[in-house]
C-alpha positions as CSV (number, residue, x, y, z in Angstrom):
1,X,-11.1,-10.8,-12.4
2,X,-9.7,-7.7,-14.1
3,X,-6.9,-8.1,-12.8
4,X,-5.9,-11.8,-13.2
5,X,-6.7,-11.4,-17.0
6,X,-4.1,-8.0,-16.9
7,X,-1.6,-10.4,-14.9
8,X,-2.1,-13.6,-17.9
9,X,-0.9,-11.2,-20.1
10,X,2.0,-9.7,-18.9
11,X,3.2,-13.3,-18.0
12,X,2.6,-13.8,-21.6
13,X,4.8,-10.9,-22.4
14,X,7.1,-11.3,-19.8
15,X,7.4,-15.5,-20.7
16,X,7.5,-14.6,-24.6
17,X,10.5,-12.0,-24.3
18,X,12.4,-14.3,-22.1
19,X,11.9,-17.1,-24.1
20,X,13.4,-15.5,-27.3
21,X,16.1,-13.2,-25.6
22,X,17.8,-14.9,-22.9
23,X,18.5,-18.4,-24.4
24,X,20.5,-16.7,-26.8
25,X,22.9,-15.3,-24.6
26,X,22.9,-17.4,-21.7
27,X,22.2,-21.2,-20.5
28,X,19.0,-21.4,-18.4
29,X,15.8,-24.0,-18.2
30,X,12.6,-23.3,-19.1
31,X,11.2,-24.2,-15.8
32,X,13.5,-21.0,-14.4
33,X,13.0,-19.0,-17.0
34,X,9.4,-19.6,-16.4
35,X,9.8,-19.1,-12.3
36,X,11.5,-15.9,-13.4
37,X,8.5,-14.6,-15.6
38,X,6.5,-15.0,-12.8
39,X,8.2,-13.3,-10.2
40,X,8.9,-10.6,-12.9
41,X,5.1,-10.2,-14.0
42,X,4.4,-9.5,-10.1
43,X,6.7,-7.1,-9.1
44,X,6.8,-4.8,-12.8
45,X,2.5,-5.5,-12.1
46,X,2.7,-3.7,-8.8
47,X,5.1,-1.2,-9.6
48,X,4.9,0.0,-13.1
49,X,0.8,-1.2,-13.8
50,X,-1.2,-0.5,-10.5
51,X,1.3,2.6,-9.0
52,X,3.3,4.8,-11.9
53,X,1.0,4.5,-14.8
54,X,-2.2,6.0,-12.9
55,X,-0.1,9.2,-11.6
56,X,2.7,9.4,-14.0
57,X,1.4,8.4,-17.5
58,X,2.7,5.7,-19.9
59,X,6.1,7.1,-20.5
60,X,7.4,6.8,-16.9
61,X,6.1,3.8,-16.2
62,X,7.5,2.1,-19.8
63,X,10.7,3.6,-18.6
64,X,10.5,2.3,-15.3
65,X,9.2,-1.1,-16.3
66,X,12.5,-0.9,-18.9
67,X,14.7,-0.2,-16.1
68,X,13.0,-3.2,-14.2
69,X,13.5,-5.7,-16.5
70,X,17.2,-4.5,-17.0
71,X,18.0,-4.5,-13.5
72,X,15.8,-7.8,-13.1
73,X,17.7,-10.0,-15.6
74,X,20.8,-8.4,-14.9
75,X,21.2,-8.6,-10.8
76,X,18.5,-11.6,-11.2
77,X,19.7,-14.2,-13.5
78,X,23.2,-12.8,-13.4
79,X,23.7,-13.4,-9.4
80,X,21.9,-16.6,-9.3
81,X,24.3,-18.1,-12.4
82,X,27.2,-15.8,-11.1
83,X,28.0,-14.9,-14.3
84,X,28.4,-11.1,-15.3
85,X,30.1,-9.9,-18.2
86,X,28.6,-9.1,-21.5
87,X,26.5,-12.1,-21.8
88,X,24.2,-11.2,-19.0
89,X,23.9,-7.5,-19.9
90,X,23.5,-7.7,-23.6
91,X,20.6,-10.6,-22.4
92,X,19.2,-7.9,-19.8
93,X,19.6,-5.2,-22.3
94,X,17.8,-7.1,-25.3
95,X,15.0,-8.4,-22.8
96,X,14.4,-5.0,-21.4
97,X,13.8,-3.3,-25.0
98,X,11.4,-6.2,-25.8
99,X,9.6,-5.8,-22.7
100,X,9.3,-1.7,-23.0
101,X,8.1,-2.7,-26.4
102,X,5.7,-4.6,-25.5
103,X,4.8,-2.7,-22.3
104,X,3.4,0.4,-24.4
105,X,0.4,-1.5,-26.0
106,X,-0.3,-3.4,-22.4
107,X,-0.3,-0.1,-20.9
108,X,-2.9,1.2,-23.0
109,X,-5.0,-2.1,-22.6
110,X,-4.5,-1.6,-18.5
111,X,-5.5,2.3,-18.8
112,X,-8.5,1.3,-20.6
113,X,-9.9,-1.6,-19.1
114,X,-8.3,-1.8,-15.4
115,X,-7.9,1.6,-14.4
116,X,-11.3,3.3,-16.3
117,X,-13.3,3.0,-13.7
118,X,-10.8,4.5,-11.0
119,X,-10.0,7.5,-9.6
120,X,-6.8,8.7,-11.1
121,X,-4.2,10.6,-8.6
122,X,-2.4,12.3,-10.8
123,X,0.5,14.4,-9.4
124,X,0.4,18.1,-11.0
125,X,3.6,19.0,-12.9
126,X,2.7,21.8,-14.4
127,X,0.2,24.5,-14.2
128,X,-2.2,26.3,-11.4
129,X,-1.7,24.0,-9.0
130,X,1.7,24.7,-8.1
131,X,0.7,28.7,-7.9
132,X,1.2,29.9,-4.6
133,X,-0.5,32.5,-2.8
134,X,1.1,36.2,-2.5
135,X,0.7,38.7,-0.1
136,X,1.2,42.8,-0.1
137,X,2.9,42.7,3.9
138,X,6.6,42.7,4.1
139,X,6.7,43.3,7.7
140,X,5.1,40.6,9.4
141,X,5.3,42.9,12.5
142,X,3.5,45.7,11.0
143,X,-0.4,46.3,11.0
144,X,-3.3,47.8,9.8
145,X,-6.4,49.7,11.2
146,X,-9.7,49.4,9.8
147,X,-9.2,53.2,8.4
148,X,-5.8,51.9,6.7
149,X,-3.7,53.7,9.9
150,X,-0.3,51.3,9.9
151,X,0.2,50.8,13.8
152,X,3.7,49.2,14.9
153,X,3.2,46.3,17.1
């Protein structure tokens, strides 16, 4: 149930951003721009939501949900119009800053209320974790007696 709440609100973001953004640059229906906001709430769900924000933080997965929307509008409604030029990318551009906008405050809602009661992977960057282990041999061939006699193997 968590997560179909997390998913009516990103369609609500996703829906609201298109809504004001694309028309203004391009000529689409609702009922696409709709089908679009669906697919779009899915895949950015999956990706940015459920797999970057619990192991990478909120920046990365704003960035990468920017970055989806771009790409999304651009490739998405660009190929299936075949238009390009700077209609589609100033739409894609505009849409994507909305959406990474927007995608900061849903981020915190998901971190608090979807993923509080998981485990969080995290993947150390920095720190102890990514110490390694020394040792005093240089000659791997070389060896030691119990009284600290070096023997040659």
């Amino acid at each position: 149930m968590r997560h179909l709440i997390a998913l009516a609100l990103k369609y609500v973001l996703f829906t609201t951003v298109f809504f004001a953004i694309v028309p203004l640059f391009l000529r689409i229906s609702s009922a696409e721009l709709l089908w679009f906001s669906l697919w779009m709430t899915f895949v950015a769900y999956a990706l940015g939501d459920l797999y970057l924000l619990p192991r990478f933080g909120n920046l990365s997965a704003t960035i990468a949900d920017f970055g989806l929307a771009f790409v999304g509008v651009w490739i998405g409604i660009g190929a299936f119009y075949d238009v390009s030029g700077p209609a589609v990318l100033n739409a894609a551009f505009f849409s994507a800053l909305l959406v990474a906008f927007g995608e900061v405050l849903f981020h915190a809602y998901v971190h608090r209320f979807i993923l509080s009661g998981q485990e969080e992977e995290r993947v150390p960057l920095q720190g102890r974790e990514w110490q390694m282990e020394t040792a005093e041999e240089f000659d791997v061939r070389r060896e030691t007696d119990d009284d600290g006699e070096i023997r040659e193997s």
